[in-house]
Each structure stands twice: as C-alpha cells, then as structure tokens.
N, C-alpha and C positions, 0 to 999 in steps of 0.2 A: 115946762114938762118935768114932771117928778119924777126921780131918781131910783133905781132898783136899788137894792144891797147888794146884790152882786156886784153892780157898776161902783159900789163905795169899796166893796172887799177889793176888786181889782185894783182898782187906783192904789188904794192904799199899799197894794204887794208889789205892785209893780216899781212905788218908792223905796218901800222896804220889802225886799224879798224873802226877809228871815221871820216877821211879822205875824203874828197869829193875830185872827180878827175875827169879831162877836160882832154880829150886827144883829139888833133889833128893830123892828117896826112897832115906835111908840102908840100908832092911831091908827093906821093899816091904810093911810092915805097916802104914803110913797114920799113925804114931807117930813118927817119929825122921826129921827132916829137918835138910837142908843149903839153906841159903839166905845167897845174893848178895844186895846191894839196893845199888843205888847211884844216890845223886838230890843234885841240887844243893843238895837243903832241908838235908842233912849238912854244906854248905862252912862252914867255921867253928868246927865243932861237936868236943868229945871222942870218942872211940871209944866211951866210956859211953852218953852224949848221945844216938850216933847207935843204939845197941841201945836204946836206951828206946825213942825214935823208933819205932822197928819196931815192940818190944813192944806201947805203947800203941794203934799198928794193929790189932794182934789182939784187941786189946779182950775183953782177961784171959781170952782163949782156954791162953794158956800154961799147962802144969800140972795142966789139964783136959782139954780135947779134943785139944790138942798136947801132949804127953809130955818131946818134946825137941828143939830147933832150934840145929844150929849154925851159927853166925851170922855171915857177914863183911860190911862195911856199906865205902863210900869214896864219895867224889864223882867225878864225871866226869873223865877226862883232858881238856883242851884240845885242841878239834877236835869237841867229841862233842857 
C-alpha cells in the first residue's frame, strides 16, 4: 500500500520535531517521492548521517510502503 506525504511528513517530525519538511509527489502514484528535511538535529552530522536520520524515521517503511525517496537533508541558515 502506498504512502501519503503526510504519513512521510509525520514520521519524519515526530523523529525530529524541530524539522521542516517538503514533500513531493514525483508521479502522483503515492510511490516515488522528493523530500527536503532540514532540522538542527543534522548540524554536525555527514550527508550520510543525516539520510539515515530520515530513514530511521520511517521506521523501515523504505522498500516497502515507500518505493523511492529522493532525498536532500541540511540544517537551517542563520536567522531561521
């Protein structure tokens, strides 16, 4: 069963609460997203780091209910 964005925005705030999140619908099939996520819980962290981060929010949805997310992750500019 294919996944809303909402269901992806959730997960993902509910790991990080501080989290601002862009979800796209690549095909409008519920399957192939584009997701932003940018939260200060990333400052520090690799680009690896911060896609695990995500991943393990989705809480091994990936591969299953999600199909395919691409993915860019950063921490906040100053000011924000």
């Amino acid at each position: 069963m294919p996944m809303q964005a909402g269901d992806i925005e959730r997960l993902i705030k509910e790991a990080m609460p501080d989290a601002e999140v862009m979800i796209e619908d690549l095909r409008g099939d519920g399957d192939h997203y584009a997701a932003m996520v940018v939260s200060k819980e990333f400052e520090g962290k690799s680009r690896v780091q911060q896609h695990q981060m995500v991943y393990k929010a989705l809480q091994g949805r990936m591969g299953d209910a999600l199909h395919a997310l691409a993915l860019q992750t950063g921490v906040p500019e100053d000011g924000n």
